[in-house]
DRENNUKOL-390901 format. One record per residue (C-alpha): x, y negated, z. Coordinates in steps of 0.05 Angstrom, whole numbers, plus 5000, padded with zeros to 4 digits. Example, Ala and Ser with C-alpha at 12.3 -4.5 7.8 and 13.67 -1.06 7.14 Angstrom:
BEGIN
524650905156;527350215143;
! end
This chain:
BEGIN
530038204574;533538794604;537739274552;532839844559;526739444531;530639064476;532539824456;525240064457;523339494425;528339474368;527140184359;519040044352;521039464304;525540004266;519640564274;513940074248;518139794192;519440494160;513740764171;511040334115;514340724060;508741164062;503640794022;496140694065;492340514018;489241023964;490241793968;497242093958;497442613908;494543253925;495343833885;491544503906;493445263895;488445713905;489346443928;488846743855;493546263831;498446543887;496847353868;491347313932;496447473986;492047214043;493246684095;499846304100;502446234174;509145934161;512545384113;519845214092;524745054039;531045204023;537044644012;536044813935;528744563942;525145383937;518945373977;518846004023;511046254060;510046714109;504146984079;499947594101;502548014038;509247894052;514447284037;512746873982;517646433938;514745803892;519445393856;514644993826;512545333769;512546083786;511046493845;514447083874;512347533929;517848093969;515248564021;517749094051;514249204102;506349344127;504448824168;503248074153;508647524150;509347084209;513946654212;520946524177;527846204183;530945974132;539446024135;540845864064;539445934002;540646683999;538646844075;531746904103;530747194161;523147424180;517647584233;512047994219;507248484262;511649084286;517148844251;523048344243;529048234194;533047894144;532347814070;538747714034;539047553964;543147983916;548247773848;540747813803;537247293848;532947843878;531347953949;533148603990;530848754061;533948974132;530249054190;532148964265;526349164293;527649704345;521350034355;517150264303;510850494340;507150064400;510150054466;504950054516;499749964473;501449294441;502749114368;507548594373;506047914324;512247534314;509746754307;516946504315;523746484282;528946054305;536146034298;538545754372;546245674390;548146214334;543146734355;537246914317;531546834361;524747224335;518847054391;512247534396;506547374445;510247954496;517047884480;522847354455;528447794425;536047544413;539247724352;546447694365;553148064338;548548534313;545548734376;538848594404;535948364472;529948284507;527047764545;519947884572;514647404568;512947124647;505547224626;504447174553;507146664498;502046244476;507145904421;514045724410;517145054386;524344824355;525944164368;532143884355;537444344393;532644574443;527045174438;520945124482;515545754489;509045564515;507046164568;498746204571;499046044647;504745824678;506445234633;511945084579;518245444591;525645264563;530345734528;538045514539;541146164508;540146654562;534546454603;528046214609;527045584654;520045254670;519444504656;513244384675;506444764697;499944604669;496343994707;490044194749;491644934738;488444974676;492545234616;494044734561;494045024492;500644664465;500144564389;506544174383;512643904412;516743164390;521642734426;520841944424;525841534458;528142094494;522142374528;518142924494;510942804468;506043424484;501643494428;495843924457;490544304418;484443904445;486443404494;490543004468;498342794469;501542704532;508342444557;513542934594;516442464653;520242714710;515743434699;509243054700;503743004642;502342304622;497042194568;498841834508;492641354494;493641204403;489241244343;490241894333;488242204405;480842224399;481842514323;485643164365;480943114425;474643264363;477743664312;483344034348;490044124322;492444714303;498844584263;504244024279;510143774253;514043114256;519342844197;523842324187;523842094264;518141754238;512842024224;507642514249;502943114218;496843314256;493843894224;486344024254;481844604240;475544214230;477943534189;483643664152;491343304162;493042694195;499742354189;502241714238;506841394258;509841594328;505341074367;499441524341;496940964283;493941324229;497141214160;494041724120;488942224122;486342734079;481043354082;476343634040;472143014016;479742763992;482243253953;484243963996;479644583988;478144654057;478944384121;483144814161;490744734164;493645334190;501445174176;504844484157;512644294131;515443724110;519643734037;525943314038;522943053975;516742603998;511543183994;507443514063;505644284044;499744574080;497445314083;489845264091;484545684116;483645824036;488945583992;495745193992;495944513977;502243893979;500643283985;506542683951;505742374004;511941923998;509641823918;508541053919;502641243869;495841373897;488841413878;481541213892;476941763875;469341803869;468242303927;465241823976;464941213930;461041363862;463840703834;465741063767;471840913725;476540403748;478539943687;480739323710;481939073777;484538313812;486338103880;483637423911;485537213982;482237864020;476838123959;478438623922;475338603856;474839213812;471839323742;468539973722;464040293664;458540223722;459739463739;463939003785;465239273859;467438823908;472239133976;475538774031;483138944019;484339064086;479139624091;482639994025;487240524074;486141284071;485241254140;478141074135;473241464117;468241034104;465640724035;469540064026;466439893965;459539513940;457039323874;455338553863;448838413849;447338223779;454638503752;451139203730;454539473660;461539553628;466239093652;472238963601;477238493637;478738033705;482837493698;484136903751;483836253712;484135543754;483435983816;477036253786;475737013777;472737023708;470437683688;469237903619;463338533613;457738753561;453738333575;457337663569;462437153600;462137123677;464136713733;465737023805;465336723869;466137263935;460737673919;456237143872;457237163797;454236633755;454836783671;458536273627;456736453562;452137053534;455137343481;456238083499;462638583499;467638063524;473638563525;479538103533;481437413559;486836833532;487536133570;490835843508;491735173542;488534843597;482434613566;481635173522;479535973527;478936493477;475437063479;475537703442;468537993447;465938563402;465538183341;471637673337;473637073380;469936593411;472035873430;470335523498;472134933513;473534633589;468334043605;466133793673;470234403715;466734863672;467135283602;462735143545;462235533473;464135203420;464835653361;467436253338;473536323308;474636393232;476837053197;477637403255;473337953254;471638613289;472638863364;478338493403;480138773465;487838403461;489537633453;497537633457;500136863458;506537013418;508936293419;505335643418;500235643352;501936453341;496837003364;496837643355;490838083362;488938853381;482639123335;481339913349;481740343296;483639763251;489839503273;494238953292;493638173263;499637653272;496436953248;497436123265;493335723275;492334983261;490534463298;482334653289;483935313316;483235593246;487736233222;493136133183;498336583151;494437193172;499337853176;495438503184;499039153211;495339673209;494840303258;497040813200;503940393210;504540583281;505741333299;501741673352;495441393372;491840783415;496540233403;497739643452;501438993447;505938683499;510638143497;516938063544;524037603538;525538033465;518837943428;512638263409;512539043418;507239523409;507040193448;503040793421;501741483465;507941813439;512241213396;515240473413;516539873359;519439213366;517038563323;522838293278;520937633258;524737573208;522938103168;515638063184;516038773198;516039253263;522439693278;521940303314;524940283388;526340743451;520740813492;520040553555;519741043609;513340963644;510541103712;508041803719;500141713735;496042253742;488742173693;490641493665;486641243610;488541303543;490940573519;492640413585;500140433589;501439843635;498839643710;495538993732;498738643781;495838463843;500438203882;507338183897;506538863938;501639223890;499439483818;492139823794;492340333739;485640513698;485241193718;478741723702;474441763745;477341303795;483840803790;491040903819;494940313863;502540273859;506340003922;512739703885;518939823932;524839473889;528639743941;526940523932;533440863910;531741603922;536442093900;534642773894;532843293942;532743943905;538744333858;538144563791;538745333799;537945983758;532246323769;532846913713;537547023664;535647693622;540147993561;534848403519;532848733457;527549113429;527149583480;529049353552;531848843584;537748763640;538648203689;545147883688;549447493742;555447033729;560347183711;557047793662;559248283614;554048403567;554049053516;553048753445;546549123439;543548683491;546148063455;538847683461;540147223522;533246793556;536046293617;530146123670;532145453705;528045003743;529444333793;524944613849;518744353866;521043673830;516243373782;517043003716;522943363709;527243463640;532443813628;537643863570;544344403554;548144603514;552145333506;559645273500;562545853447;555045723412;554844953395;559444373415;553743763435;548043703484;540643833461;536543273481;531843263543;525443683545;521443943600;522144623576;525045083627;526645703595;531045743524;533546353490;538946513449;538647073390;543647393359;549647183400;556547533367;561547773410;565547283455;565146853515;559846323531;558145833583;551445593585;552044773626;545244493650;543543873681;535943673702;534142873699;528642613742;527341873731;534041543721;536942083767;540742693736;543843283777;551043523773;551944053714;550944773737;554545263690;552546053676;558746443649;556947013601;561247493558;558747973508;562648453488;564248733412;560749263382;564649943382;565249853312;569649103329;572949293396;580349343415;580450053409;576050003345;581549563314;587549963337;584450593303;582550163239;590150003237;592150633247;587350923188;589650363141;597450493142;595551193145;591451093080;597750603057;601251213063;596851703027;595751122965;603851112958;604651732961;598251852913;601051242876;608351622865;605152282843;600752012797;607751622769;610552302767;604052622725;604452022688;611252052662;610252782646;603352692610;607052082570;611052512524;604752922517;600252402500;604952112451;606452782429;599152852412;598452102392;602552252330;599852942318;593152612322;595852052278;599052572230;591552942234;588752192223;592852102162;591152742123;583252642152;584551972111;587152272058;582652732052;577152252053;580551951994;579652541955;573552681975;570952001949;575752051886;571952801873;565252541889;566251891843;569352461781;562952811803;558052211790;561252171728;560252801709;553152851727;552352211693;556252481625;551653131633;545852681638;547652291574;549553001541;542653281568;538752761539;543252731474;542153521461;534753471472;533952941418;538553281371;535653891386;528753631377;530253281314;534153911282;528954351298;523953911265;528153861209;529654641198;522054731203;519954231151;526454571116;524855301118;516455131093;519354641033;524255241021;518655721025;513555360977;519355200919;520655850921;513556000916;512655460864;519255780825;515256440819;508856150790;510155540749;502455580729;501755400802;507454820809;504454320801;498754630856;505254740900;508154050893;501053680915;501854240974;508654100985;506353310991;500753591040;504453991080;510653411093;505452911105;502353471157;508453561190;509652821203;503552801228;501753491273;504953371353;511153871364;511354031432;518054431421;521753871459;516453801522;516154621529;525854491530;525454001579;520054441621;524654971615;530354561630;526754291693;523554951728;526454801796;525554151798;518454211781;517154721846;520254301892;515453721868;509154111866;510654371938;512253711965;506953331917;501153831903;495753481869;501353271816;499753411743;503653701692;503453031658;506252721729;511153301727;513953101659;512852421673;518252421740;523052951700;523752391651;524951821692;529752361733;534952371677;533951581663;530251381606;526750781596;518850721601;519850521516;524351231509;517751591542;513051181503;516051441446;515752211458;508552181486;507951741427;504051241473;504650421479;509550281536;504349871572;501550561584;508250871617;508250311664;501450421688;502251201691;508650961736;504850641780;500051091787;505951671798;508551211852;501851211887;501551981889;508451961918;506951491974;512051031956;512350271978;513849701938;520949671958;522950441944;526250621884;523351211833;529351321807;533051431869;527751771904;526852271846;535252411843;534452541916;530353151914;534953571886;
! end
């Protein structure tokens, strides 16, 4: 074996090998974007990404930027976008109709334009499309159908097309330009040199250009691939030739040194491997919107991004998930699957559908699957049991054999299967556990299991004579059993113990756990309890039923997930060690308030009034991405991982900040990318703010002091003052006092004195009444002795009269005393009848005497009335005075004076 073939050979080996780690069987996943999701900016002619992992399109309204989660569009320009070239992260340069030129991307992230264009009007008539972009030997190379144009130094030049371009291709270190009719023509820098001319003189519409073992692969619109040796056309007979020859490529682009894209008009993409075998293929009965793939790039990250006829889609094509869908197959929803020898056996809500592995690729468009005959219905579970596919479904226990299937026992909704020893099966059906027993090569019922009850769609064998079983909406049930198979020592957990919802047990080398959709607990034996654990990190699968957190093995090579509407395969690579393609960036960081908003670059000084900062950041075009910070000056500890991409912070005070970010993908996590920020005081807290505070406080130190030493000053001289007029106002206190004291000593002599005049009142109206009485009766006894002294015939007449007239006298009323003390009483009596009008003169006389303080037995005895009767006449007085119980006469009478 000569060197050359051991090399070509080694090098197929190599090729073949690799091109495995795209999965074949299943779909990739696709995910679409459809012009309204984009802002409707028309076709996209051109795809590539930036180092960071941005996605940049060519699009007819202009370039377009997706990092995954949000599009932008610049244009500054009128006609469409035609191709690009991307430098780095922050260069772009462009061709578009009339027009070519570099984007450059300023401090705020944004885009801003320069043509290079030299004409701005058509030159002979021709509006000039540029389809290609290159950057060749450290020239910028932009290619129309008329013209190739060199962008060097800052200066243009001109090469003319030899007849027209058809297309231009990069490949490797070397450009190529298809001319319409005199073949495909090299550029080296300067020149254009002809390679070959089209075979039989008709023009060959060249859709793409590869090497492979150093010759270069043609890849033709319609007729195929051929070979480029010693400037002759060879065709290239593969799978994929006959797929170009009928639905005519249109886009092309190779990756990896592996792999190829064929991108037709009429049937969607295929991808290869370079000896042409299909390995994929998808179109519009797989998942894209259309069709027609007018532009293709590869993503360093595993995914294939296609501008369509309508649309944008990526497929993950290197994902080592894909999925089965119901387009062509209407098999329903995959939920259990197992893999004997070469059938595929898969379990769906519609019945059991039998494949031949081998006939599983995407590659094949036809329908690979087939129900078996009497296995209609809901099947539950497949498990392979003595080499026997026994499949539990609605409608009972079942047997399979290739595609026969022969029923074991009848009792329906057999959702989950436990070989508890070699003679023995359980199975949890819709109402508890049934027994089966092993005899002649075959399983026989025997009985159901005691306690047990309700829908079991888990057995779990914890350890020998320990089960544990899964009841919906119930719970979870740890028992033993004997050696009758009976429960024993039944625990129940149930589902209101477990946060988040659909609970499912699994056992591995630590114990018994069960995972719900957002929680994770661990069995502890020993407390007969459940302990809350990390969750496991679980693979990302698109539509996977609820409850379904694990796969089913197949094989060695393979896993099925329960997916709607279909089911997922896993291709386990232990070996897969990706790291990651993309960088975290910025995309916006904004400093706001109510009223506007500013965009900010690092390092930024930010006015306090703008001290409301929101941080955009994204891992480009990554999925299941998380991210976590935290903002030095702000907080001293990382948050914890979320797949939010945007935070804000209110309220920030003056100082310095730096905002650190790092984005986790799997177990991978990128290197911390920092965002320095300053705000800056208010005027009120600046430097200058400060230094004039300082100034204004020793200048008010100043003032105070010297305040502070007048008002010593005024002090000092208002002290002798005030004390001056302390002991005049003491001297004036002192006399005030004594004063007072005479006052009171006059006003107690004057008490007295009205007292005295009271007793000497009330003394000179009895003596006067009595002496008045007395010279009365006097002056009449006088007057009748003398009478009697003059007559003596009449004496003894006058003596009987004399009698009469003393007994008359003690007997007529003498109001002489009543009409004194009405005299002596005038004013007081006005002021009472004004005050008191509907008083009598009985009341009058009646409060006159109680004025001067006699006794209700004193009045009795001049109104010569009982004294019961004084005390009812003062009750009645007290009445007409409107006097309460707790007033005194006395006192209020004395007071009217």
């Amino acid at each position: 074996m000569n060197s050359k073939f051991y090399f070509y050979f080694l090098l197929f080996i190599f090729s073949f090998s690799e091109a495995q780690e795209i999965p074949e069987k299943g779909i990739p996943f696709v995910r679409n974007y459809l012009p309204e999701e984009y802002g409707n900016h028309g076709k996209i002619w051109d795809i590539s990404a930036a180092k960071n992992g941005l996605i940049y399109m060519a699009s007819e309204n202009g370039l377009l930027e997706f990092d995954g989660k949000k599009w932008n569009k610049y244009r500054d320009y009128k006609g469409f976008t035609r191709s690009l070239f991307i430098k780095n992260d922050s260069t772009i340069y462009v061709g578009a109709d009339m027009d070519f030129g570099v984007w450059k991307r300023n401090k705020y992230r944004k885009f801003d334009y320069q043509s290079f264009y030299p004409f701005k009007t058509k030159i002979g008539g021709v509006n000039e499309e540029f389809w290609g972009t290159y950057l060749f030997k450290n020239q910028v190379v932009f290619v129309s159908h008329q013209n190739l144009y060199r962008f060097v130094n800052q200066k243009i030049t001109k090469i003319a097309a030899p007849v027209r371009f058809f297309d231009s291709f990069q490949v490797g270190k070397r450009l190529f330009l298809a001319d319409e009719k005199n073949g495909l023509y090299e550029y080296n820098g300067q020149n254009l040199h002809l390679l070959f001319s089209y075979p039989y003189g008709a023009p060959l519409e060249i859709s793409g250009i590869y090497e492979d073992g150093g010759y270069l692969r043609i890849v033709s619109r319609n007729r195929g691939i051929f070979t480029l040796i010693d400037g002759k056309l060879t065709p290239l007979q593969s799978e994929i030739s006959k797929e170009i020859i009928k639905n005519k490529v249109f886009s092309f682009t190779s990756f990896n040194h592996r792999y190829l894209a064929f991108g037709t008009i009429l049937n969607g993409i295929y991808i290869t491997d370079y000896q042409g075998n299909i390995i994929q293929h998808l179109n519009k009965n797989k998942g894209l919107p259309n069709n027609t793939i007018l532009s293709l790039y590869y993503q360093n990250n595993g995914k294939i991004w296609m501008g369509l006829d309508y649309g944008i889609a990526f497929s993950d094509i290197k994902n080592n998930i894909t999925y089965f869908k119901n387009s062509n197959s209407d098999f329903g929803t995959g939920y259990t699957a197992i893999l004997k020898n070469d059938f595929f056996y898969l379990g769906t809500n519609q019945g059991l559908y039998s494949a031949n592995w081998n006939e599983l690729n995407s590659s094949k468009d036809q329908n690979p699957f087939s129900l078996i005959n009497g296995a209609e219905g809901q099947v539950w579970t497949l498990q392979k049991i003595d080499d026997k596919v026994i499949c539990g479904h609605d409608r009972g226990l079942f047997e399979v054999d290739g595609r026969n299937i022969r029923k074991i026992h009848s009792e329906p909704g057999v959702m989950s299967l436990l070989e508890y020893d070699n003679n023995t099966l359980f199975t949890g059906n819709y109402n508890g556990i049934s027994i089966l027993k092993k005899e002649n090569d075959s399983w026989r019922f025997q009985r159901k299991m005691e306690v047990i009850l309700g829908a079991i769609n888990q057995i779990v064998e914890e350890k020998k004579n320990i089960l544990w079983v899964n009841i919906p909406n119930y719970g979870v049930i740890r028992f033993e059993i004997d050696q009758n198979y009976k429960p024993i020592k039944k625990t129940i957990f149930s589902t209101k113990k477990f946060k988040g919802y659909f609970p499912y047990i699994f056992k591995d080398q630590k114990g018994v756990h069960i995972i719900t959709s957002t929680h994770q607990y661990v069995y502890l034996p020993e407390n007969n309890d459940f302990m809350a654990e990390n969750l496991i990190p679980l693979v990302n699968v698109k539509n996977k039923l609820t409850g379904f957190y694990f796969p089913i093995s197949l094989n060695s090579e393979y896993a099925f997930y329960a997916v709607s509407n279909g089911f997922a395969l896993e291709k386990i690579d232990k070996s897969s060690n990706q790291s990651l393609t993309s960088e975290l960036i910025f995309r916006k960081v904004q400093a706001f308030n109510n009223e506007e908003s500013i965009e900010l670059s690092t390092p930024a000084k930010i006015p306090y009034q703008f001290n409301n900062i929101r941080f955009s950041f994204v891992l480009p075009n990554e999925s299941d991405v998380q991210y976590r910070y935290y903002l030095e000056g702000f907080s001293d500890r990382w948050s914890g991982f979320s797949s939010k991409n945007e935070i804000e912070f209110l309220g920030l005070r003056e100082g310095n900040y730096v905002l650190n970010i790092v984005a986790k993908k799997g177990d991978k996590i990128t290197a911390n990318q920092k965002f320095a920020i300053r705000i800056e005081a208010p005027w009120y807290r600046s430097f200058w703010s400060y230094l004039v505070y300082m100034i204004l406080i020793f200048a008010l130190i100043h003032l105070l002091r010297q305040i502070h030493e007048r008002r010593l000053k005024n002090q000092k001289k208002h002290l002798l003052e005030k004390e001056r007029k302390s002991l005049k106002k003491q001297a004036e206190k002192h006399e005030q006092e004594l004063l007072l004291e005479k006052q009171k000593q006059l006003e107690l002599e004057q008490n007295i004195l009205k007292e005295e005049i009271k007793n000497k009142t009330k003394e000179l109206a009895t003596k006067a009444k009595n002496d008045d009485d007395k010279i009365r009766l006097l002056q009449t006894i006088n007057d009748k002795i003398l009478e009697a002294e003059s007559n003596p015939n009449i004496s003894k007449l006058k003596l009987g009269e004399i009698r009469r007239m003393l007994k008359s006298y003690l007997e007529i009323e003498d109001h002489t005393f009543e009409i004194q003390m009405d005299e002596l009483h005038q004013e007081f009596f006005k002021v009472m009848k004004k005050k008191f009008p509907n008083l009598s003169i009985y009341d009058l006389r009646m409060c006159a005497y109680l004025k001067i303080g006699l006794n209700s037995k004193e009045i009795a005895d001049i109104f010569q009335v009982l004294p019961s009767s004084i005390n009812v006449s003062r009750s009645r007085l007290r009445k007409k005075l409107n006097l309460s119980p707790d007033e005194d006469l006395y006192e209020f009478l004395n007071s009217l004076e």
